[in-house]
ROSE-4610 file (N, C-alpha, C; in Angstrom, 1 decimal, always signed):
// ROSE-4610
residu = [X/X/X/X/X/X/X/X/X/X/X/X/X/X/X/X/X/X/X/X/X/X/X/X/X/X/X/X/X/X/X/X/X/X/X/X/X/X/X/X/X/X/X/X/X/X/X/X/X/X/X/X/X/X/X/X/X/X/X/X/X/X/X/X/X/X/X/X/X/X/X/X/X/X/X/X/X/X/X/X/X/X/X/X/X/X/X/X/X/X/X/X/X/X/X/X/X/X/X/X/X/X/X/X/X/X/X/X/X/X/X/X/X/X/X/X/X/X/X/X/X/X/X/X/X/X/X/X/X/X/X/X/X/X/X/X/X/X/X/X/X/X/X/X/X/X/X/X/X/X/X/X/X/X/X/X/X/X/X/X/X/X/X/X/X/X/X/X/X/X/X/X/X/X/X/X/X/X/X/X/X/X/X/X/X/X/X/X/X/X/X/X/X/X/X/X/X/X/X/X/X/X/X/X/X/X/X/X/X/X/X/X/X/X/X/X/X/X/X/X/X/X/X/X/X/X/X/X/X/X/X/X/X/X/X/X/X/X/X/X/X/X/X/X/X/X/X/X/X/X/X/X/X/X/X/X/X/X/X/X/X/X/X/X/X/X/X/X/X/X/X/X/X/X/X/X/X/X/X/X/X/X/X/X/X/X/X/X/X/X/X/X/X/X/X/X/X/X/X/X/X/X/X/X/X/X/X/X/X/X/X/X/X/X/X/X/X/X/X/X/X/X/X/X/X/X/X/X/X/X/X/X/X/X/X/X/X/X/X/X/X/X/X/X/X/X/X/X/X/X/X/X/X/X]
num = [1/1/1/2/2/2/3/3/3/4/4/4/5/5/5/6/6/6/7/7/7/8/8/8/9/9/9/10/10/10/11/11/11/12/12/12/13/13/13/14/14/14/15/15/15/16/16/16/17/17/17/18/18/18/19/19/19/20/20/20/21/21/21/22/22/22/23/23/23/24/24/24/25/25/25/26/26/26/27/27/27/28/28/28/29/29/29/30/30/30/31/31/31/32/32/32/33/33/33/34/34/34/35/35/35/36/36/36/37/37/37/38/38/38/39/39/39/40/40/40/41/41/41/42/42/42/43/43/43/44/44/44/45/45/45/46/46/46/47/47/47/48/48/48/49/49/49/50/50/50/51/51/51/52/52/52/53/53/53/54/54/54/55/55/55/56/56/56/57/57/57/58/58/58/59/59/59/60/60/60/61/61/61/62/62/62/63/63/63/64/64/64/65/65/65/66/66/66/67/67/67/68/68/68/69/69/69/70/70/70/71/71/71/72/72/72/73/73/73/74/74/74/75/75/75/76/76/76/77/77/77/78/78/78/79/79/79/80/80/80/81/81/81/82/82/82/83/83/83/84/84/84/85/85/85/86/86/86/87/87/87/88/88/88/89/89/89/90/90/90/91/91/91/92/92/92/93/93/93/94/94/94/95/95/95/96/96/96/97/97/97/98/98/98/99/99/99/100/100/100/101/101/101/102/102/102/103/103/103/104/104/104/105/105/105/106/106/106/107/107/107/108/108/108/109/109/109/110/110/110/111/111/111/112/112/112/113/113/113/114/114/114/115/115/115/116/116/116/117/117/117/118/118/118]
x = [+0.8/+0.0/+0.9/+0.4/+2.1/+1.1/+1.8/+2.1/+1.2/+0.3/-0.5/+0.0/+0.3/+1.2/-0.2/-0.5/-1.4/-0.5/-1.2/-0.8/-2.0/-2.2/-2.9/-4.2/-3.8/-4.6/-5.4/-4.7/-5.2/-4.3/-3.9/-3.1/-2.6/-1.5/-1.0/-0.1/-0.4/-0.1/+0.9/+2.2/+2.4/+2.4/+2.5/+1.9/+2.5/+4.2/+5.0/+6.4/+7.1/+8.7/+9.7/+10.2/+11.4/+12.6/+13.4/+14.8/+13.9/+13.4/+12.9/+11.4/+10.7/+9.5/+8.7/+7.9/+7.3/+6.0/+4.9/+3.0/+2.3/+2.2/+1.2/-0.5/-0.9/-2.6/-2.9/-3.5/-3.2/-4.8/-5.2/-6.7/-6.0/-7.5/-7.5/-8.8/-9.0/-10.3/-10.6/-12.0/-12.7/-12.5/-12.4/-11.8/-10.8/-9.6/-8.4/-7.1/-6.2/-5.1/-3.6/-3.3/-1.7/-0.7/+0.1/+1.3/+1.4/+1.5/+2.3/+3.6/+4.2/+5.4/+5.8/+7.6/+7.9/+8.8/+9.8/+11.0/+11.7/+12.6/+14.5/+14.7/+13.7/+14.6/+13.2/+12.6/+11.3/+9.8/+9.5/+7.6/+7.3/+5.7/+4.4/+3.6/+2.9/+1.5/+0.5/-0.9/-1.9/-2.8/-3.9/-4.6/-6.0/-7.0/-7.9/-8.8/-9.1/-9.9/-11.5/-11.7/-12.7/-12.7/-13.7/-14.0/-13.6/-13.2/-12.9/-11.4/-10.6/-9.4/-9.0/-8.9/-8.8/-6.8/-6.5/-4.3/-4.6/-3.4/-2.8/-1.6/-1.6/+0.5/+0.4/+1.4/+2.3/+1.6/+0.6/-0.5/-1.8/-2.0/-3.0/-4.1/-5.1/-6.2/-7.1/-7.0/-7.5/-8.5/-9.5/-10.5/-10.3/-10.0/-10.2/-10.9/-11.7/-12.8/-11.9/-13.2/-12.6/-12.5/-10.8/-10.3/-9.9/-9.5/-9.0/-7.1/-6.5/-5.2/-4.4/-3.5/-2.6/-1.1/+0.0/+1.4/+2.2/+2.9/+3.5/+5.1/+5.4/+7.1/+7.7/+9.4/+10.1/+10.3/+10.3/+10.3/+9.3/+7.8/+6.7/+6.1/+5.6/+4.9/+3.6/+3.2/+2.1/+1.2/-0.2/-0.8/-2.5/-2.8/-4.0/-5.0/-5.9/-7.0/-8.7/-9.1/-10.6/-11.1/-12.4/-13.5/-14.6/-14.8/-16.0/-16.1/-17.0/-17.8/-17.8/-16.8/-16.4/-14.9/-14.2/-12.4/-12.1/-11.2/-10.4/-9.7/-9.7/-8.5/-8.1/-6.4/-5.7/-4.7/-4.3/-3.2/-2.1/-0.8/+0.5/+1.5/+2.3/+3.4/+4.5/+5.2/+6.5/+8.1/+8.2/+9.4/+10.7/+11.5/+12.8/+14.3/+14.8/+16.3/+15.9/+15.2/+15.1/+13.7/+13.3/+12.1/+11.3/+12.9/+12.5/+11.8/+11.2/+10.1/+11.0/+12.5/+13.2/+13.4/+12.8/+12.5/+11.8/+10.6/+9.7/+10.4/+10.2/+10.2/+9.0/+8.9/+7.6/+7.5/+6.5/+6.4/+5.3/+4.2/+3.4/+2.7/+2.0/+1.6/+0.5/-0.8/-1.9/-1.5/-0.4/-0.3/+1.4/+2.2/+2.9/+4.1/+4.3/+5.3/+5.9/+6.3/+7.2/+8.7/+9.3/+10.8/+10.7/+10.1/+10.3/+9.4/+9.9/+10.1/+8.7/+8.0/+7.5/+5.5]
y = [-1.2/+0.0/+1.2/+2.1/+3.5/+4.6/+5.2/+5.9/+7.4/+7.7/+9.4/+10.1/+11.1/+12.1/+13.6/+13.9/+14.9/+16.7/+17.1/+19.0/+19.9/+20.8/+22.0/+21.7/+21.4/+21.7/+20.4/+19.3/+18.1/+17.2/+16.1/+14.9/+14.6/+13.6/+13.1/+11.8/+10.6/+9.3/+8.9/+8.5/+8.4/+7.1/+6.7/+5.6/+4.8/+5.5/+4.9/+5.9/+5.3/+6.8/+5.5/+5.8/+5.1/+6.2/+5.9/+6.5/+7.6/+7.5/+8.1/+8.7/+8.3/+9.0/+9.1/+9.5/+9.8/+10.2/+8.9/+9.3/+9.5/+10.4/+10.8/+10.4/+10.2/+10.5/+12.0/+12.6/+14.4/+14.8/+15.2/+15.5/+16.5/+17.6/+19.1/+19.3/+19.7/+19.8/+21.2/+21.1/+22.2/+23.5/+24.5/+25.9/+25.8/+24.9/+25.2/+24.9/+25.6/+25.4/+25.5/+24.9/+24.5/+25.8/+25.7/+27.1/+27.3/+28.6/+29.0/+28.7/+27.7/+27.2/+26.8/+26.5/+25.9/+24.8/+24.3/+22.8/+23.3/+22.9/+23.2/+22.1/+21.3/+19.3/+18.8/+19.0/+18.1/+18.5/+18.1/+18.6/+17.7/+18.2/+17.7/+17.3/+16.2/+16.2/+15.9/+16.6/+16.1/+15.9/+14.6/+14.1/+14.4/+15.4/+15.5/+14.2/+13.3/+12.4/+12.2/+13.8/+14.4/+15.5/+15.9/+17.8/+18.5/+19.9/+20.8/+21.6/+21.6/+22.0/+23.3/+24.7/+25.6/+25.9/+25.9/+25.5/+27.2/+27.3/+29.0/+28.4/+29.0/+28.6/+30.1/+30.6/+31.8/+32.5/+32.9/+33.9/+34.0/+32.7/+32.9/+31.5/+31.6/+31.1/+30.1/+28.6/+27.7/+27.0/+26.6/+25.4/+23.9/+22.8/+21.6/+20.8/+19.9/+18.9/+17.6/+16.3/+15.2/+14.6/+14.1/+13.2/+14.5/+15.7/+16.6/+16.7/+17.4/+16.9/+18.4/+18.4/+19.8/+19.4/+19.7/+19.6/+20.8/+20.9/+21.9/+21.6/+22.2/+22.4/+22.3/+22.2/+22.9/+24.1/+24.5/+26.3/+26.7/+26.3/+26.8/+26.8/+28.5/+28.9/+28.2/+27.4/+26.7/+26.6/+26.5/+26.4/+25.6/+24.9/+24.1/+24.9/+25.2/+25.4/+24.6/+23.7/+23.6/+24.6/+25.1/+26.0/+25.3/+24.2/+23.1/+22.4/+22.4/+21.6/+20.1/+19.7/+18.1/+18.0/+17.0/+16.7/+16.8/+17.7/+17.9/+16.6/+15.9/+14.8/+14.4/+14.6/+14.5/+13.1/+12.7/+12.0/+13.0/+13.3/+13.5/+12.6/+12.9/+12.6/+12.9/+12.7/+13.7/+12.8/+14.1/+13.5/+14.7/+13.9/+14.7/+13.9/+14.5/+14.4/+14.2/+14.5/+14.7/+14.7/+14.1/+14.3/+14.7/+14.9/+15.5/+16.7/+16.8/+17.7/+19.2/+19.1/+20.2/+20.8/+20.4/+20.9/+22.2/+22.4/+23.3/+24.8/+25.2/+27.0/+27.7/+27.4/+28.3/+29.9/+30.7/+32.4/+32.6/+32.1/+32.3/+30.8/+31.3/+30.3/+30.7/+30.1/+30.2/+30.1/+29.1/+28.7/+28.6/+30.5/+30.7/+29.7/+28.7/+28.4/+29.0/+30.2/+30.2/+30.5/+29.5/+29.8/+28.1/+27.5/+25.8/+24.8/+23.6/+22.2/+21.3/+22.0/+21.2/+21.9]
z = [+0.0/+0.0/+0.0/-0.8/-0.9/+0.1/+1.1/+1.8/+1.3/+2.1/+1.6/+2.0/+2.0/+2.4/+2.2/+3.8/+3.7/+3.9/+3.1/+2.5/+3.4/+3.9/+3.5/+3.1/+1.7/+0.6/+0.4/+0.9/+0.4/+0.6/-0.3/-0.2/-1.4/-1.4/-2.6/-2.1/-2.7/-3.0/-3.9/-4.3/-4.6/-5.2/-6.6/-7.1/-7.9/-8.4/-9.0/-9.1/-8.3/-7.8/-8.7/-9.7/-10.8/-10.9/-11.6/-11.4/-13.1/-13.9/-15.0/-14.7/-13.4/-13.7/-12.5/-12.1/-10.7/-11.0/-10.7/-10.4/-9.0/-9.1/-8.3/-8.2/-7.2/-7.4/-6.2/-6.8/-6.3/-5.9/-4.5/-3.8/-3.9/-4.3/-3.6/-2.9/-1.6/-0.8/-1.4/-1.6/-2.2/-1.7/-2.4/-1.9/-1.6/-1.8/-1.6/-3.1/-2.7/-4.0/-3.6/-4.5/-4.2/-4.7/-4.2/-4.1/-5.9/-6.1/-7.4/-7.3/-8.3/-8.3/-9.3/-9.5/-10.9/-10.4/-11.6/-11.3/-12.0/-11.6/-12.4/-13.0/-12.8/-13.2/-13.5/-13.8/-13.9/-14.7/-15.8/-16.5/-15.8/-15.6/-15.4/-16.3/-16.0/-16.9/-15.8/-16.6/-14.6/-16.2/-15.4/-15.9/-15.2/-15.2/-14.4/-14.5/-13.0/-13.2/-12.2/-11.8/-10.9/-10.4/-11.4/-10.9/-11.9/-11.5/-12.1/-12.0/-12.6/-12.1/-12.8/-11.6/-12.1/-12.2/-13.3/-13.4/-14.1/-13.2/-13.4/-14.3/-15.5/-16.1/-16.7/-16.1/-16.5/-16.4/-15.5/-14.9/-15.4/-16.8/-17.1/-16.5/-16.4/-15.7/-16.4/-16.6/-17.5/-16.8/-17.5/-16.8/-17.4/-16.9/-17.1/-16.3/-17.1/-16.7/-16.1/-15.7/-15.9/-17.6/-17.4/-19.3/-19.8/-19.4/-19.6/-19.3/-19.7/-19.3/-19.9/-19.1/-18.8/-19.0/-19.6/-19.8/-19.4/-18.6/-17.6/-18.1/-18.7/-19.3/-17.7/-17.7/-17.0/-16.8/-15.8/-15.6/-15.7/-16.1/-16.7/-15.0/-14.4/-13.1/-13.1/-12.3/-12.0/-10.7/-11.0/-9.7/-10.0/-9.1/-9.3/-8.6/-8.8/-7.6/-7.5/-6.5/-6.6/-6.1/-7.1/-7.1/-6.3/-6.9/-6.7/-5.3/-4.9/-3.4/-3.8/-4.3/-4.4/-4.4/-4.0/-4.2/-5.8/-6.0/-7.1/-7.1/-8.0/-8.4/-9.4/-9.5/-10.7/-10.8/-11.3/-11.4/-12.0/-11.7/-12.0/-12.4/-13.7/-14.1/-14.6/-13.4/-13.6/-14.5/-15.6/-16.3/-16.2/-16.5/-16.2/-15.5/-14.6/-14.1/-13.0/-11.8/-10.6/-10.3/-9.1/-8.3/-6.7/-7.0/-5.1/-5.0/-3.4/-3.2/-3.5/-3.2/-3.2/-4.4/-5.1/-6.7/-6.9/-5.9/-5.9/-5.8/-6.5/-6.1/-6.1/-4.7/-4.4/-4.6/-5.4/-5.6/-4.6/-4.3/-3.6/-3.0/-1.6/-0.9/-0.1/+0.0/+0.5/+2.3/+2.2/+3.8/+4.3/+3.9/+4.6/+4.0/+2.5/+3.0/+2.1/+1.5/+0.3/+0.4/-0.6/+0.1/+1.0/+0.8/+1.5/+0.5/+0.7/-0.1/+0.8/+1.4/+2.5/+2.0]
């Protein structure tokens, strides 16, 4: 069974950590959102598979459904947020060099952490 790791915002499971790639399964509790942030070592892909997912990339403001799916370059500023009175949930797939949490550079944070990996 892999290990949930609770946020703030919500939680995230990790579902496959390889030396080439890292999946997540990614909750956001309604009315809440994850830090605006980027990676020095690592793209994303999030796969919406419940709800509505409001993704900020490079300050602009997108809506995706469920079967909907988002590609986050390296370096590309990112941020998730649920709108919706149900759990946001994505799957994540992370490609690149590196996968640690120390990746993040946080610019903004709903809950005080910017400037930390945590």
């Amino acid at each position: 069974m892999n290990y949930i790791e609770e946020r703030p915002w919500g939680s995230f499971e990790n579902l496959l950590d390889e030396e080439y790639c890292k999946v997540k399964r990614i909750i956001v509790k309604p009315g809440q959102r994850l830090s605006y942030q980027y990676h020095h070592k690592r793209s994303e892909h999030w796969v919406v598979v419940q709800g509505n997912a409001v993704v900020t990339l490079d300050g602009f403001d997108l809506i995706f459904g469920a079967g909907e799916s988002i590609e986050i370059s390296v370096g590309t500023k990112h941020r998730v947020e649920n709108r919706q009175d149900e759990d946001l949930k994505f799957i994540e797939v992370q490609v690149g060099t590196y996968f640690g949490e120390d990746d993040i550079v946080r610019l903004e944070d709903d809950y005080g952490r910017e400037g930390t990996n945590v």
